[in-house]
N, C-alpha and C positions, 0 to 999 in steps of 0.2 A: 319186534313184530314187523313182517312183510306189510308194505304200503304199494297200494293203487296209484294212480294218476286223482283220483277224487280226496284221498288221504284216510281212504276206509281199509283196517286192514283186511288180511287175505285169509286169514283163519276164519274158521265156521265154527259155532256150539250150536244143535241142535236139539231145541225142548223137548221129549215125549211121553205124553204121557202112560203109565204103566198100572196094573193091579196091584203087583206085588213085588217088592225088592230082590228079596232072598229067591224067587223063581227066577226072575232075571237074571239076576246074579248068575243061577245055574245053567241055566241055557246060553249066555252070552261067555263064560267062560269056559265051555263043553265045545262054545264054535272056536275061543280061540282068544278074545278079544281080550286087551288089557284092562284091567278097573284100574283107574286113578282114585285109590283109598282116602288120598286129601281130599277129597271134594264128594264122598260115597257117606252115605249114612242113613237111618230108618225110612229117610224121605226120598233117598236121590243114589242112582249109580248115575257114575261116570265113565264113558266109554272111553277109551283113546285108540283110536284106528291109526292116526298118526301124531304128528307133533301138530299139526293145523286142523284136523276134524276130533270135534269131539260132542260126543252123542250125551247130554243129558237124561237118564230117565226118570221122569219125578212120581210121587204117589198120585194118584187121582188130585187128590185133595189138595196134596201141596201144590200142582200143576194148578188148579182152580184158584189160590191163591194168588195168581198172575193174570187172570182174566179179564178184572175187573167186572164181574157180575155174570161174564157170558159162561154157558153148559161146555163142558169139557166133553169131544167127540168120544160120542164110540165107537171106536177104531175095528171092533169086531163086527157091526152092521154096516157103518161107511168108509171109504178111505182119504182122511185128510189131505195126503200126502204120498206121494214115492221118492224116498232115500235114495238116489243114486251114488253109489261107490264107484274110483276107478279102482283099478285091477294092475297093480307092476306089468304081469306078463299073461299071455291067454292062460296058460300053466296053473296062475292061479285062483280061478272061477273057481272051477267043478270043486276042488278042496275045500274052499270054503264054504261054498254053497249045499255040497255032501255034508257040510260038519251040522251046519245052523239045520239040514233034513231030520239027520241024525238024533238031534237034540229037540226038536220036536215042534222045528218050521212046517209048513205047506208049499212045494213049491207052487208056482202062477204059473200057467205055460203060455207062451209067447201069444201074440194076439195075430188072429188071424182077420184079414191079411195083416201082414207087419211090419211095418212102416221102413224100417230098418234093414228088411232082410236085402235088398240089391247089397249092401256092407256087408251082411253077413256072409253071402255067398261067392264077396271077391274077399272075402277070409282079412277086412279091414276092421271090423268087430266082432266083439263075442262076447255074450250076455248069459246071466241067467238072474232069475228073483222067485223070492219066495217073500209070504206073510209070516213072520213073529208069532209066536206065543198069545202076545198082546194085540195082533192082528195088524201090526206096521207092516206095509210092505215095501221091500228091499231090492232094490238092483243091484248085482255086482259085475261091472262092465270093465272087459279090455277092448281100447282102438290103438290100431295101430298106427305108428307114426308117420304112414304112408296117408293117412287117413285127408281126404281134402279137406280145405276149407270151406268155413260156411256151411 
């Protein structure tokens, strides 16, 4: 495991919660995305986007299981959360992002005005998201390594 400077590693799991397995299943393998079968079962998929992220999806219930007493959001009236993905190469946005459409995402369209766009328009970022099935919603972002800092 990759170590910080605090001795927290560098890898991420991400809990969320889901209606139903077997649809996820179908939609997240129609985008593209690997299941990790050792850790997938009635209750739980496992994403692997890479060797350091990996997306949990648990059933309502099982997810409540973890709460300790608090209501498990829903994802379809509010949004907990934005997944931010990076992206190898601009190249590979629009494919993924076409796939997860395809399969039967929503895309989000950029917010106006948009915080971002001076990057986008000296072509040092490239964004697109969409909402899930289960109403997560998803960035999947290239910057460029021109990209300043801060």
């Amino acid at each position: 495991m990759n170590q910080t400077s605090t001795g927290i590693g560098t890898n991420i799991y991400v809990n969320l919660p889901i209606q139903d397995v077997a649809a996820a299943r179908t939609f997240w393998t129609s985008v593209g995305v690997r299941i990790s079968e050792d850790y997938s079962d009635e209750n739980a998929l496992s994403l692997s986007f890479s060797p350091h992220v990996t997306v949990m999806l648990l059933t309502r219930d099982f997810y409540a299981s973890f709460l300790d007493g608090k209501p498990v959001a829903d994802t379809q009236a509010a949004n907990g959360a934005i997944i931010a993905l990076d992206a190898a190469a601009q190249e590979n946005v629009d494919p993924f992002v076409d796939a997860a459409l395809a399969a039967g995402a929503t895309e989000v369209p950029p917010s106006d005005p948009n915080p971002a766009q001076e990057m986008v328009d000296a072509g040092l970022m490239y964004g697109r998201t969409f909402t899930d099935p289960d109403g997560h919603q998803w960035e999947i972002l290239w910057m460029s390594s021109e990209m300043p800092a801060g």
